[in-house]
ROVEXTI-563839 format. One record per residue: x, y, z of N, C-alpha, C, O in turn; residue number from 1. Coordinates in Angstrom, 3 decimals, padded with zeros to 6 digits. Example, Ala and Ser with C-alpha at 12.3 -4.5 7.8 and 13.67 -1.06 7.14 Angstrom:
BEGIN
<site n_xx="013.190" n_yy="-005.690" n_zz="007.800" ca_xx="012.300" ca_yy="-004.500" ca_zz="007.800" c_xx="013.200" c_yy="-003.300" c_zz="007.800" o_xx="014.236" o_yy="-003.319" o_zz="008.465" k="1"/>
<site n_xx="012.850" n_yy="-002.250" n_zz="007.080" ca_xx="013.670" ca_yy="-001.060" ca_zz="007.140" c_xx="012.900" c_yy="000.030" c_zz="007.870" o_xx="013.409" o_yy="001.138" o_zz="008.039" k="2"/>
***
This chain:
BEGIN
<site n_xx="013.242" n_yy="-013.074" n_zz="-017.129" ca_xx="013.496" ca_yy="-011.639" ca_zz="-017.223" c_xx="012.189" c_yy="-010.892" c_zz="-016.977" o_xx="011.253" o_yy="-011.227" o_zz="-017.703" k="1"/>
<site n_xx="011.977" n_yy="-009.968" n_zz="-016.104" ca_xx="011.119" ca_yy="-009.214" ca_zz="-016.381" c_xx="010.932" c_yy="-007.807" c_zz="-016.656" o_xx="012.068" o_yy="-007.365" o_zz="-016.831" k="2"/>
<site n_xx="010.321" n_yy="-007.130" n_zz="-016.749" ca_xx="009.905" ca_yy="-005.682" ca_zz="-017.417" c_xx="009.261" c_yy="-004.830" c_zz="-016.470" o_xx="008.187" o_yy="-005.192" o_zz="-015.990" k="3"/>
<site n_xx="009.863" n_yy="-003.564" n_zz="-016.086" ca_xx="009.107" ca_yy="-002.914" ca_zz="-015.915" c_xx="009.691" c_yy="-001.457" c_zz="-016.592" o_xx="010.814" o_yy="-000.985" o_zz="-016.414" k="4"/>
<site n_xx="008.705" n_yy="-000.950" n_zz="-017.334" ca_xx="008.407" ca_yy="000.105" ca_zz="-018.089" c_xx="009.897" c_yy="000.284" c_zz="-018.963" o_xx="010.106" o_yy="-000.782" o_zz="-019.542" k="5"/>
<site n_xx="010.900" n_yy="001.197" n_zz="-019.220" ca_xx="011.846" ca_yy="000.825" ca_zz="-019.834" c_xx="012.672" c_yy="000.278" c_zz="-019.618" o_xx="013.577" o_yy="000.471" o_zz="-020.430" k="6"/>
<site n_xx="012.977" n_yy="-000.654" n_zz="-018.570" ca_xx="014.362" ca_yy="-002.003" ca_zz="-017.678" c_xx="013.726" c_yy="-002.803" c_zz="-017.953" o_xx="012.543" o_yy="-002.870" o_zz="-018.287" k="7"/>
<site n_xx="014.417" n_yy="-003.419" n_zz="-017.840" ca_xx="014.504" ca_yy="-005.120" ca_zz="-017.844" c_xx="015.244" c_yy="-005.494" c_zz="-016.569" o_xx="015.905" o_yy="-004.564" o_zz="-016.106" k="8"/>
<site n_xx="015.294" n_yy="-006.848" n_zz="-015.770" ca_xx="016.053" ca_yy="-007.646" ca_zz="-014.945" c_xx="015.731" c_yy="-008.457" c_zz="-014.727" o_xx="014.605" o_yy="-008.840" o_zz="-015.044" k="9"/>
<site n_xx="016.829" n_yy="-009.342" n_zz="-013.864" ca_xx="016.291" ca_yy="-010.822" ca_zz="-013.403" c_xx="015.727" c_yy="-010.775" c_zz="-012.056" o_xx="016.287" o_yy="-010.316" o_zz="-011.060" k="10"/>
<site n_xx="014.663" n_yy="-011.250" n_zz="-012.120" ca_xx="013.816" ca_yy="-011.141" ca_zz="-010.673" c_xx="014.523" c_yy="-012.038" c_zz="-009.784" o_xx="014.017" o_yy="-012.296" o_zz="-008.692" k="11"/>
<site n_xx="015.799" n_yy="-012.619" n_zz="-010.173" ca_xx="016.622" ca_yy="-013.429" ca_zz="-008.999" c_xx="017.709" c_yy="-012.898" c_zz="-008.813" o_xx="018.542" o_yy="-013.271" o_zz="-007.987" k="12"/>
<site n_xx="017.824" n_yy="-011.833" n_zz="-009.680" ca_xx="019.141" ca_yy="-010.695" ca_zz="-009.083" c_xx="018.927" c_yy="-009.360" c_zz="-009.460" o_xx="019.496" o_yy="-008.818" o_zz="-010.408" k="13"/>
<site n_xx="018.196" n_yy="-008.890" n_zz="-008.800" ca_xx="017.718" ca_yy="-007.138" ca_zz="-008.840" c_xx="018.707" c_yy="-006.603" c_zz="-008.668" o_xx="019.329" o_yy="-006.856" o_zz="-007.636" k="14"/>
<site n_xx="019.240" n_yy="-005.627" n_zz="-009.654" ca_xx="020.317" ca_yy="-004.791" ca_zz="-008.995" c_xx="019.938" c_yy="-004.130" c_zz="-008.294" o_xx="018.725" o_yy="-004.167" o_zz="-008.091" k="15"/>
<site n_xx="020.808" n_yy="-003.135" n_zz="-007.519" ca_xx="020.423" ca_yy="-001.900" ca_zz="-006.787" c_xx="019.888" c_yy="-000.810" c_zz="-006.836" o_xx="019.391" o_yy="-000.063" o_zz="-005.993" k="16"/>
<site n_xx="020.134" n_yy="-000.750" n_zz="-008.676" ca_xx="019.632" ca_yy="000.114" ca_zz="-009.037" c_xx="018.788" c_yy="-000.220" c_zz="-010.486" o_xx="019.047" o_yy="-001.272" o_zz="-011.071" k="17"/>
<site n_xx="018.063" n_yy="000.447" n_zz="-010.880" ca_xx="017.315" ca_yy="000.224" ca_zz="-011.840" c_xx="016.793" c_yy="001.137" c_zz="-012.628" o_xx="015.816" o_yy="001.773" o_zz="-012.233" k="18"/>
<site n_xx="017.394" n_yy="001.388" n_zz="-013.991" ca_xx="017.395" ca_yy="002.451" ca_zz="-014.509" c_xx="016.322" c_yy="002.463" c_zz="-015.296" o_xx="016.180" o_yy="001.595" o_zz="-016.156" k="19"/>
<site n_xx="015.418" n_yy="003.452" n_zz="-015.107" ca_xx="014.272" ca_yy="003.186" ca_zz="-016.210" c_xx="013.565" c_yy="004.526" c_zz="-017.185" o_xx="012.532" o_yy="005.179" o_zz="-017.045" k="20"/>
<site n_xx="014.422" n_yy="004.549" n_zz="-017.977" ca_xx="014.224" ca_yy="005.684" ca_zz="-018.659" c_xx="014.986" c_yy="007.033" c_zz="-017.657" o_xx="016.066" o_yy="006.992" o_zz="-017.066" k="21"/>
<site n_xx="014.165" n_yy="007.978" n_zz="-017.719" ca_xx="015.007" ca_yy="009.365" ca_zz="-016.458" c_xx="015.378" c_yy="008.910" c_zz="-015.405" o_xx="016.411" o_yy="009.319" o_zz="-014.876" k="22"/>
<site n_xx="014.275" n_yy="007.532" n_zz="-014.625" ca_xx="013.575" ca_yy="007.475" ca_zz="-013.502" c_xx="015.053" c_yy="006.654" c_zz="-013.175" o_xx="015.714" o_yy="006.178" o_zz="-014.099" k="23"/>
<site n_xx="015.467" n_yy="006.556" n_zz="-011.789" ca_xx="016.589" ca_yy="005.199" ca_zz="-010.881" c_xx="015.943" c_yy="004.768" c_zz="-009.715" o_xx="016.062" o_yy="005.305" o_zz="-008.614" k="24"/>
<site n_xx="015.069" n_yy="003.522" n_zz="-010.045" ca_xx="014.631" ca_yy="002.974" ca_zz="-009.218" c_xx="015.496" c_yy="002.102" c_zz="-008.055" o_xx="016.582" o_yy="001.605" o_zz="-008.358" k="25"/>
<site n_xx="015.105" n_yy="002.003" n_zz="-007.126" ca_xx="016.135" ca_yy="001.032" ca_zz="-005.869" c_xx="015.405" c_yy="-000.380" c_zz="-005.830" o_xx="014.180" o_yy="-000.285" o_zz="-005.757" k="26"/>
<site n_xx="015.662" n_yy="-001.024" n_zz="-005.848" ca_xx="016.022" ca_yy="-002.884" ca_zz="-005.295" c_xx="014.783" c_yy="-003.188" c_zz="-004.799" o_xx="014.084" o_yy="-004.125" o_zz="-005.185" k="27"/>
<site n_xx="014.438" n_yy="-002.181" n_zz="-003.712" ca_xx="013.338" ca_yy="-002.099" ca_zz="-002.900" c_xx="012.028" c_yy="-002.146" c_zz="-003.639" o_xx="011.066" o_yy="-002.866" o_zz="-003.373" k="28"/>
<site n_xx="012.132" n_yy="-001.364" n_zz="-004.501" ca_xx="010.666" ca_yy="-000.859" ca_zz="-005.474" c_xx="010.538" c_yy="-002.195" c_zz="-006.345" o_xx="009.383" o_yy="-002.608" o_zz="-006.444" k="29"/>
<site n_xx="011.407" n_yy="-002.848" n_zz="-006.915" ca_xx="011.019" ca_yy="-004.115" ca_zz="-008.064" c_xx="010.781" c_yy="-005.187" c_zz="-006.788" o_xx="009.928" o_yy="-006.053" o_zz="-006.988" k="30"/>
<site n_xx="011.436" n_yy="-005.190" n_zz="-005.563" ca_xx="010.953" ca_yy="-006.482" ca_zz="-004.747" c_xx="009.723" c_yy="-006.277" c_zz="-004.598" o_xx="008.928" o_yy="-007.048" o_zz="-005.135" k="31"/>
<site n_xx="009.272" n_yy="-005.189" n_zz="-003.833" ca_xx="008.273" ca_yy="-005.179" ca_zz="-003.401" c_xx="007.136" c_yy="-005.363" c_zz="-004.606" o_xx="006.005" o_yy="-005.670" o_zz="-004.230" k="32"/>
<site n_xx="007.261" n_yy="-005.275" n_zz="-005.354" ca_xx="006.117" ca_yy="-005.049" ca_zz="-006.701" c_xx="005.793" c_yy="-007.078" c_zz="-007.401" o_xx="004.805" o_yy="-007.776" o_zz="-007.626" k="33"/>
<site n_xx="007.306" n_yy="-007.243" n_zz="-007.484" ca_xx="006.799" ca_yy="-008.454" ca_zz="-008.105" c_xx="006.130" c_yy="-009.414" c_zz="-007.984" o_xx="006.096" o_yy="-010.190" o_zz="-008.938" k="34"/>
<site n_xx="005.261" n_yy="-009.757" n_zz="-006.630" ca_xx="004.596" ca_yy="-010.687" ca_zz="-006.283" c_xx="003.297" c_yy="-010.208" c_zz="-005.973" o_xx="002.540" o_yy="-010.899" o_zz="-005.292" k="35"/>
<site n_xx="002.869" n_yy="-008.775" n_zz="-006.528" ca_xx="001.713" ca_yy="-008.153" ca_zz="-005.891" c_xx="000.816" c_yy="-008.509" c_zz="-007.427" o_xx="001.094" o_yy="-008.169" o_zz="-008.577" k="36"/>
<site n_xx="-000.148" n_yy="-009.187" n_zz="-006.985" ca_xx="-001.608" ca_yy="-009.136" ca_zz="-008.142" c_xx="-001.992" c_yy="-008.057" c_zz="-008.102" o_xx="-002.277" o_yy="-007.742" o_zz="-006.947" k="37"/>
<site n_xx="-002.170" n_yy="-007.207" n_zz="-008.889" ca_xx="-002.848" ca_yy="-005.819" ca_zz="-009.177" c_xx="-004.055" c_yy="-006.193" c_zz="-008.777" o_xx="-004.291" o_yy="-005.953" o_zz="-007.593" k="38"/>
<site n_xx="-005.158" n_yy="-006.868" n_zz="-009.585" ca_xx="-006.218" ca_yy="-006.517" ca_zz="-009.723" c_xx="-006.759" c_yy="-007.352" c_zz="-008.446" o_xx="-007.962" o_yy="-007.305" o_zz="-008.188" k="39"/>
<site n_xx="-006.021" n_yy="-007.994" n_zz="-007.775" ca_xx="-006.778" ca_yy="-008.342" ca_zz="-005.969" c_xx="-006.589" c_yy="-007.444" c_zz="-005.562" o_xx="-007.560" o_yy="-006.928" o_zz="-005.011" k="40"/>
<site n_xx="-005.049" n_yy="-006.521" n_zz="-005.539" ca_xx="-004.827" ca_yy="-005.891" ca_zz="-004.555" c_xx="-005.816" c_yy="-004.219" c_zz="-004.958" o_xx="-005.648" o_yy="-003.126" o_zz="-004.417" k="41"/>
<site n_xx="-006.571" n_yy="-004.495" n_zz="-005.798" ca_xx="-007.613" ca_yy="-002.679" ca_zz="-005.854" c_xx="-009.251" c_yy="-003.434" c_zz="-005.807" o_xx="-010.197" o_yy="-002.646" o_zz="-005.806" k="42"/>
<site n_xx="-009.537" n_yy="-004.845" n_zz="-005.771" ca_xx="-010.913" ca_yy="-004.661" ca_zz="-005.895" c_xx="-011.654" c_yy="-004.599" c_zz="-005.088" o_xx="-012.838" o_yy="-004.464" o_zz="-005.398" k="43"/>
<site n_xx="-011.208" n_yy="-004.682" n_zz="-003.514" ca_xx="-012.115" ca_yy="-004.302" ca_zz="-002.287" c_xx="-011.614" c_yy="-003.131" c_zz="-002.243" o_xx="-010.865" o_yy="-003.174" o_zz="-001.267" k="44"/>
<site n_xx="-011.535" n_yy="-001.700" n_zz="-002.871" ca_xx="-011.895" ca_yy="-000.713" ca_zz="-002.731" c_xx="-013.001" c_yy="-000.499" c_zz="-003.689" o_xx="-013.132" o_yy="-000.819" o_zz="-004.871" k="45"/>
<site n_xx="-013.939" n_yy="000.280" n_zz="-002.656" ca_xx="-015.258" ca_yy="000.591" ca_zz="-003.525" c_xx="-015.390" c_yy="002.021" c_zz="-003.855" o_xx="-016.384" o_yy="002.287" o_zz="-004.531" k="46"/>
<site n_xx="-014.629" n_yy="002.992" n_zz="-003.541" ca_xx="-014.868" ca_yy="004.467" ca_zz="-004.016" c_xx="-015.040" c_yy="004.434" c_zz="-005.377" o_xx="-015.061" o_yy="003.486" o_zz="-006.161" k="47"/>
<site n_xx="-015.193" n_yy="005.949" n_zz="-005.579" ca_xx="-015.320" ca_yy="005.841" ca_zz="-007.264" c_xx="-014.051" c_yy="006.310" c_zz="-008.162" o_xx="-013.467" o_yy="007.376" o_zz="-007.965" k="48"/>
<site n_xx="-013.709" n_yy="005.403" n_zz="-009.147" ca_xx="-012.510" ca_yy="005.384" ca_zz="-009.857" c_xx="-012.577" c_yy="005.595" c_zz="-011.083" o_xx="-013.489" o_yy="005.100" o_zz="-011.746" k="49"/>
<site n_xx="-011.513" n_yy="006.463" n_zz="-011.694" ca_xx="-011.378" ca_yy="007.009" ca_zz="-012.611" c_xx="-010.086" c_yy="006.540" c_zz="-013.617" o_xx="-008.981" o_yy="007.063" o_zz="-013.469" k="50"/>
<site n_xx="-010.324" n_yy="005.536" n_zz="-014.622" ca_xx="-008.949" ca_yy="005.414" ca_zz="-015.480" c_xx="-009.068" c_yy="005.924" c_zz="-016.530" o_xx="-010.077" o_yy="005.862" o_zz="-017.233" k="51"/>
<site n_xx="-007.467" n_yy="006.829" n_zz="-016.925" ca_xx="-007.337" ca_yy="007.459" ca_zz="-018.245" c_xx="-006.721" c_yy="006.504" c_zz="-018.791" o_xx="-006.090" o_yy="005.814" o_zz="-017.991" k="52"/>
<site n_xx="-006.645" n_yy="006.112" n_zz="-020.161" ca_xx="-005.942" ca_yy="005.221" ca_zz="-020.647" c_xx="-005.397" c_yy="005.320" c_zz="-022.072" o_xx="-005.746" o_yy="004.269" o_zz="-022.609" k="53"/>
<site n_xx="-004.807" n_yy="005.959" n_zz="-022.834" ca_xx="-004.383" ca_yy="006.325" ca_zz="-024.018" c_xx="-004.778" c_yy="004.334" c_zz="-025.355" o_xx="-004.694" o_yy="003.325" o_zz="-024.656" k="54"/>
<site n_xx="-004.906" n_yy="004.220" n_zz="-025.943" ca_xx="-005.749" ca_yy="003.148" ca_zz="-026.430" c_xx="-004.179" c_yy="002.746" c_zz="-027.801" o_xx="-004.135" o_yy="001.736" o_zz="-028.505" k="55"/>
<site n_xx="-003.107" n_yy="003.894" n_zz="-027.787" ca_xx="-001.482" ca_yy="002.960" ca_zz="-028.386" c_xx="-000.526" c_yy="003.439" c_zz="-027.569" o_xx="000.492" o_yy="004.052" o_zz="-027.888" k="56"/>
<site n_xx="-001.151" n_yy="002.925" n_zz="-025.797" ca_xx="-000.019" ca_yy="002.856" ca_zz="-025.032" c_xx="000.440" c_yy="002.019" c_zz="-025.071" o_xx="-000.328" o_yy="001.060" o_zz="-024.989" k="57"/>
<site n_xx="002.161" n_yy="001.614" n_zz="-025.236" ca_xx="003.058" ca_yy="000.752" ca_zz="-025.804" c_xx="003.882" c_yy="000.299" c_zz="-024.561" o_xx="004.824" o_yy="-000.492" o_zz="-024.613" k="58"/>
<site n_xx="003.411" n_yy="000.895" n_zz="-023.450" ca_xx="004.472" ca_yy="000.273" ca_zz="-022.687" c_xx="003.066" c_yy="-000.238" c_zz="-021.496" o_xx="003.226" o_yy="-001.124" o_zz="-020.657" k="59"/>
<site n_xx="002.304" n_yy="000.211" n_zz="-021.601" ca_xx="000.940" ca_yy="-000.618" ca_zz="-020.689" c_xx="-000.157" c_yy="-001.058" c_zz="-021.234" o_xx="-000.994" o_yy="-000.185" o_zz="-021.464" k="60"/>
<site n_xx="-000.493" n_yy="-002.391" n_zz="-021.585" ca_xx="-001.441" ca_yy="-002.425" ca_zz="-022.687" c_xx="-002.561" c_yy="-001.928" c_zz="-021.691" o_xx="-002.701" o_yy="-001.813" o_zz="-020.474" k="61"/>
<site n_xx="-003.439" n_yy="-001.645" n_zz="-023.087" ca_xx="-005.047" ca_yy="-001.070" ca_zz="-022.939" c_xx="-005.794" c_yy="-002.262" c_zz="-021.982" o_xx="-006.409" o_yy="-001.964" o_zz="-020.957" k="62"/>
<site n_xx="-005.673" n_yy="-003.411" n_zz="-022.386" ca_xx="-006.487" ca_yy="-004.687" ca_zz="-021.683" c_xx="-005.730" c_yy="-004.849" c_zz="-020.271" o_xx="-005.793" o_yy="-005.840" o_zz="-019.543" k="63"/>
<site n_xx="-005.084" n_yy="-003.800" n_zz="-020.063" ca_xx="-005.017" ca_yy="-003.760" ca_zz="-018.303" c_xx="-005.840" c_yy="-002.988" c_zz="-017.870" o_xx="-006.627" o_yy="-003.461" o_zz="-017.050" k="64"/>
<site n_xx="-005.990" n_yy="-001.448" n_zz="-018.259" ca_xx="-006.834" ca_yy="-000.815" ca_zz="-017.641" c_xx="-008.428" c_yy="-001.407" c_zz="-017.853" o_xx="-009.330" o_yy="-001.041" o_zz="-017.100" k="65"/>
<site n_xx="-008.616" n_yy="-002.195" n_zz="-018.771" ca_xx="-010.003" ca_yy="-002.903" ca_zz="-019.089" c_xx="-010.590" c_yy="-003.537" c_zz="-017.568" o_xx="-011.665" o_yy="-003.393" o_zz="-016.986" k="66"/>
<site n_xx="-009.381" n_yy="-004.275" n_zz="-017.248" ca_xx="-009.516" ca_yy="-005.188" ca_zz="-016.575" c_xx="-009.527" c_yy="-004.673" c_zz="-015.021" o_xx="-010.242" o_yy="-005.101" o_zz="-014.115" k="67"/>
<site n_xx="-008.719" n_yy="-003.827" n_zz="-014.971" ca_xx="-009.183" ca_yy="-003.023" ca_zz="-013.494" c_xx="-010.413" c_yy="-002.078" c_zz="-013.467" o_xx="-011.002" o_yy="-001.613" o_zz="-012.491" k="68"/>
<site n_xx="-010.628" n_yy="-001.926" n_zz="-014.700" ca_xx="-012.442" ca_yy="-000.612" ca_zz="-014.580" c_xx="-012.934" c_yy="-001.962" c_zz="-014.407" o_xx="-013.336" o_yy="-001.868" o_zz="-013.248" k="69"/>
<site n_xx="-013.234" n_yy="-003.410" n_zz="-014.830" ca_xx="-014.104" ca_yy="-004.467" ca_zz="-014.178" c_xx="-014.158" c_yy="-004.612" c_zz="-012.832" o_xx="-015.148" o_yy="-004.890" o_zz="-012.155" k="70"/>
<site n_xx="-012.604" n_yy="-004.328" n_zz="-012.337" ca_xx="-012.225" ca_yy="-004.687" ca_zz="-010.695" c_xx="-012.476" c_yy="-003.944" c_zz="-009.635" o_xx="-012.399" o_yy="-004.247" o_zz="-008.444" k="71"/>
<site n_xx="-012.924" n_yy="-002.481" n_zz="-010.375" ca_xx="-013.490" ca_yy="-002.237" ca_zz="-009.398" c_xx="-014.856" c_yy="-002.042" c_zz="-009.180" o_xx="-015.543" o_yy="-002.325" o_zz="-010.161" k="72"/>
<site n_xx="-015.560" n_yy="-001.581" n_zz="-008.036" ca_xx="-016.963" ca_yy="-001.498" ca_zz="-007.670" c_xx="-017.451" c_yy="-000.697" c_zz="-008.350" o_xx="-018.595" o_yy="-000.957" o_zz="-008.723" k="73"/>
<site n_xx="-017.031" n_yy="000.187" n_zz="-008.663" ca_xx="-017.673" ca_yy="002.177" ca_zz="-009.150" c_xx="-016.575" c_yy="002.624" c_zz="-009.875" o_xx="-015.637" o_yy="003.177" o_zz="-009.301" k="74"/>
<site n_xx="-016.596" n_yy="002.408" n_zz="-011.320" ca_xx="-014.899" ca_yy="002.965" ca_zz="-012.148" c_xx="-015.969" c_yy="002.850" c_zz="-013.049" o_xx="-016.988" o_yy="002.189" o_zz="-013.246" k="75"/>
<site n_xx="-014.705" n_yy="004.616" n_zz="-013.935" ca_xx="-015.233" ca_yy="005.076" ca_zz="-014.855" c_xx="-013.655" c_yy="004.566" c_zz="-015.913" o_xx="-012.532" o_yy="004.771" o_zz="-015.453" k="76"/>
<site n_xx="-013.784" n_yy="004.150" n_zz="-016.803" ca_xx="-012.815" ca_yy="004.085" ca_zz="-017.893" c_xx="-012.786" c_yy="005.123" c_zz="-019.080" o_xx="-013.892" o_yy="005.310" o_zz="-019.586" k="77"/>
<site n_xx="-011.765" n_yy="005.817" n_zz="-019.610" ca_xx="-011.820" ca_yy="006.477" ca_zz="-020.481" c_xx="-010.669" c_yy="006.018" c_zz="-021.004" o_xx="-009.620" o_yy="005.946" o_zz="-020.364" k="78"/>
<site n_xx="-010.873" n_yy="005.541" n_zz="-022.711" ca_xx="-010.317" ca_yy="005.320" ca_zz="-023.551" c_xx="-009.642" c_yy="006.533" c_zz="-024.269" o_xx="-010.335" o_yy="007.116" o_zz="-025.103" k="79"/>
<site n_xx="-008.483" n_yy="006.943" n_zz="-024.062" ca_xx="-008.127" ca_yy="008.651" ca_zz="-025.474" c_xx="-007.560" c_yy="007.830" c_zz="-026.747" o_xx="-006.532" o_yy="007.168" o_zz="-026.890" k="80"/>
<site n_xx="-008.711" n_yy="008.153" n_zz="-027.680" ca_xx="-008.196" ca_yy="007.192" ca_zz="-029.097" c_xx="-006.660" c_yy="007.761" c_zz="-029.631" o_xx="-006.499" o_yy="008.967" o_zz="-029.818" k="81"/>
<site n_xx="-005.622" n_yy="006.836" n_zz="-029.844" ca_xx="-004.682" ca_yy="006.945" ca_zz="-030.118" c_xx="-003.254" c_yy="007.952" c_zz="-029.278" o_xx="-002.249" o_yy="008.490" o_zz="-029.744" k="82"/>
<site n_xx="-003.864" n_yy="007.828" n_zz="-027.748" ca_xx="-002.781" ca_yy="008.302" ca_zz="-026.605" c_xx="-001.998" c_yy="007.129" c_zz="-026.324" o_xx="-002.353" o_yy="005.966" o_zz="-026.131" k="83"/>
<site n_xx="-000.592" n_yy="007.791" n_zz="-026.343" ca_xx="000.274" ca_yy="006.797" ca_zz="-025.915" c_xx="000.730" c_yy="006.937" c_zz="-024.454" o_xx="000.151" o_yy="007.868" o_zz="-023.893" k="84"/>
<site n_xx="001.468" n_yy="006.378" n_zz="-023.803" ca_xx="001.559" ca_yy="006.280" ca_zz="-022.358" c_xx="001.913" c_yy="007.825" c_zz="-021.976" o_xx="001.139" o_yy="008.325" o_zz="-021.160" k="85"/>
<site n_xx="002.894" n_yy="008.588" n_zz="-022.413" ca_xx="002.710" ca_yy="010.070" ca_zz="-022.185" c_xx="001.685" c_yy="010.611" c_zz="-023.352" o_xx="001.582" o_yy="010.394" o_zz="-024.559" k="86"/>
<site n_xx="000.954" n_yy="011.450" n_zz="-022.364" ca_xx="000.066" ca_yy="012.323" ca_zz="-023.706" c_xx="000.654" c_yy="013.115" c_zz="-024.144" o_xx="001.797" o_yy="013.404" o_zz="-023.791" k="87"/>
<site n_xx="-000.272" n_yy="013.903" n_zz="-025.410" ca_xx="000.243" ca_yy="014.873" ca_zz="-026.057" c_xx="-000.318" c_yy="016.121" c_zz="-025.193" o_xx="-000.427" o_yy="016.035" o_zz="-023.970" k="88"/>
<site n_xx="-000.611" n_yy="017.097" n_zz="-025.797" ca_xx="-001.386" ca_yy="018.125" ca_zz="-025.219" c_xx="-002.395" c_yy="018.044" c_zz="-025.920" o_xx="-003.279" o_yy="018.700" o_zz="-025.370" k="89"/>
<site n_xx="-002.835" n_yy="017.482" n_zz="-027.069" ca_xx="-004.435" ca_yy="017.454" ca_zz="-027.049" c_xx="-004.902" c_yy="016.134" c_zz="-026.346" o_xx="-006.129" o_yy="016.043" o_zz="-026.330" k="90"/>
<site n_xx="-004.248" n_yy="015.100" n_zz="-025.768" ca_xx="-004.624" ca_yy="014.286" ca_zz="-025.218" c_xx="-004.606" c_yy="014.339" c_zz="-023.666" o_xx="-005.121" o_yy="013.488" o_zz="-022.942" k="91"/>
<site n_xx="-003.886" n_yy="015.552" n_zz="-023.212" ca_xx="-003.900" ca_yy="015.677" ca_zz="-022.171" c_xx="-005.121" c_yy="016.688" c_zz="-021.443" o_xx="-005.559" o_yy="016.767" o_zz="-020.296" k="92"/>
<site n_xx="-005.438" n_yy="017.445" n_zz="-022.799" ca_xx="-007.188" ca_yy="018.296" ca_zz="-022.756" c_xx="-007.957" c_yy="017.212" c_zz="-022.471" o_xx="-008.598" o_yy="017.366" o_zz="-021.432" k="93"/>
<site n_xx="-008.137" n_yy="016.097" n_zz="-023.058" ca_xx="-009.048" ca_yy="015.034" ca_zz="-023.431" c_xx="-009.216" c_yy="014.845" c_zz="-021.877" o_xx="-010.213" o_yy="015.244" o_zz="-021.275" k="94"/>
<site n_xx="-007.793" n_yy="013.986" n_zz="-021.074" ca_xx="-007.256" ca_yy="013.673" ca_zz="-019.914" c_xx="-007.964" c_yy="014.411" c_zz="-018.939" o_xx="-008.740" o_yy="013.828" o_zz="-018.182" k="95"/>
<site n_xx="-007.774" n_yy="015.671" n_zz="-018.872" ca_xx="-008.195" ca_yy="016.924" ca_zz="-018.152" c_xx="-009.788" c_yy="017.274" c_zz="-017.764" o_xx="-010.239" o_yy="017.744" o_zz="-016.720" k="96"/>
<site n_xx="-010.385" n_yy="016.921" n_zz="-018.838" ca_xx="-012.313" ca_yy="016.769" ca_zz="-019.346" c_xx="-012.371" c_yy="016.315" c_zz="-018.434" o_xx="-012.840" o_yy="016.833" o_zz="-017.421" k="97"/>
<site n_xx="-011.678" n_yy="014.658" n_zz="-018.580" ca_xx="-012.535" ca_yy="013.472" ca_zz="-018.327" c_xx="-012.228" c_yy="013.943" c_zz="-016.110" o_xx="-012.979" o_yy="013.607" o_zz="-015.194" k="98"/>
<site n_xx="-011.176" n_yy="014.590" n_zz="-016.025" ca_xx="-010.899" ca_yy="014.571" ca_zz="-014.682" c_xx="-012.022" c_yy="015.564" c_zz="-014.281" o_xx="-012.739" o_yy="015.196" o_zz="-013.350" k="99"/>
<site n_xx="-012.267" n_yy="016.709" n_zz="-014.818" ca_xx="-013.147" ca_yy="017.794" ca_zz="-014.234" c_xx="-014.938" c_yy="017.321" c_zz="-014.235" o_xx="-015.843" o_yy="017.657" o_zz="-013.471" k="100"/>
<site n_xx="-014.934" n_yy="016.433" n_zz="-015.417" ca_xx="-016.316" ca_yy="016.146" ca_zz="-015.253" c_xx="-016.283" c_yy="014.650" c_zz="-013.580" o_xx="-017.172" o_yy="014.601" o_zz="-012.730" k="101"/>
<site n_xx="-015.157" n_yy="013.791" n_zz="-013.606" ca_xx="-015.358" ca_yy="013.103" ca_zz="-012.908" c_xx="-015.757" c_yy="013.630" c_zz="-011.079" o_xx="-016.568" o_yy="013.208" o_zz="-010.255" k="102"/>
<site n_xx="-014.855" n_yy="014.583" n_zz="-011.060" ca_xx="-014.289" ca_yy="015.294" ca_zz="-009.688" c_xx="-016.056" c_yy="016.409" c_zz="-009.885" o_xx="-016.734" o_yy="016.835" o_zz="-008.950" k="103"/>
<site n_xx="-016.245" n_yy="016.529" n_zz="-010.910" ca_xx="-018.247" ca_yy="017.544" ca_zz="-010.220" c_xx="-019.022" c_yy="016.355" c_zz="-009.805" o_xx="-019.924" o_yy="016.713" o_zz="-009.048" k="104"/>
<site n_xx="-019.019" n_yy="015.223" n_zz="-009.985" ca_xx="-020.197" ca_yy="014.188" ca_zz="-010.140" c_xx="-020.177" c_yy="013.574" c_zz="-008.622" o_xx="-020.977" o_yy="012.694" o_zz="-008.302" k="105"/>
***
């Protein structure tokens, strides 16, 4: 079975559709995804990268975004203590900082 964000399915029979929370994903989007390594497929980009990462996101752990600010060449990581995968609005100020100071530099 696998997971992505609120679905579940069997990666040997994708339905057509895939309901995930608001979102109705197509067939197309879980094929194409399941055999892709994240962190090969971003570390020969060398620009400079920016992850927000809420630190009790429950549906993406924190030790993913860890692991891609390693993967790439030039990444900035920002931890928001106690953001969950949607922010709040003071976490989305936090969010917002970290974008305006990244985007002057």
């Amino acid at each position: 079975m696998k997971k992505m964000m609120f679905a579940k399915f069997d990666p040997h029979n994708i339905p057509e559709v895939i309901h995930c929370g608001l979102m109705k994903l197509g067939r197309a989007y879980a094929q194409s995804v399941l055999d892709v390594d994240a962190i090969e497929a971003i570390c020969s980009y060398d620009g400079p990268v920016l992850i927000v990462h809420g630190s009790k996101d429950e549906i993406v752990d924190c030790s993913y975004a860890r692991k891609a600010a390693e993967a790439y060449r030039n990444a900035e990581l920002v931890i928001i203590p106690d953001g969950k995968h949607g922010f709040s609005k003071e976490h989305d100020k936090i969010a917002l900082e970290a974008v305006e100071r990244f985007v002057k530099e």
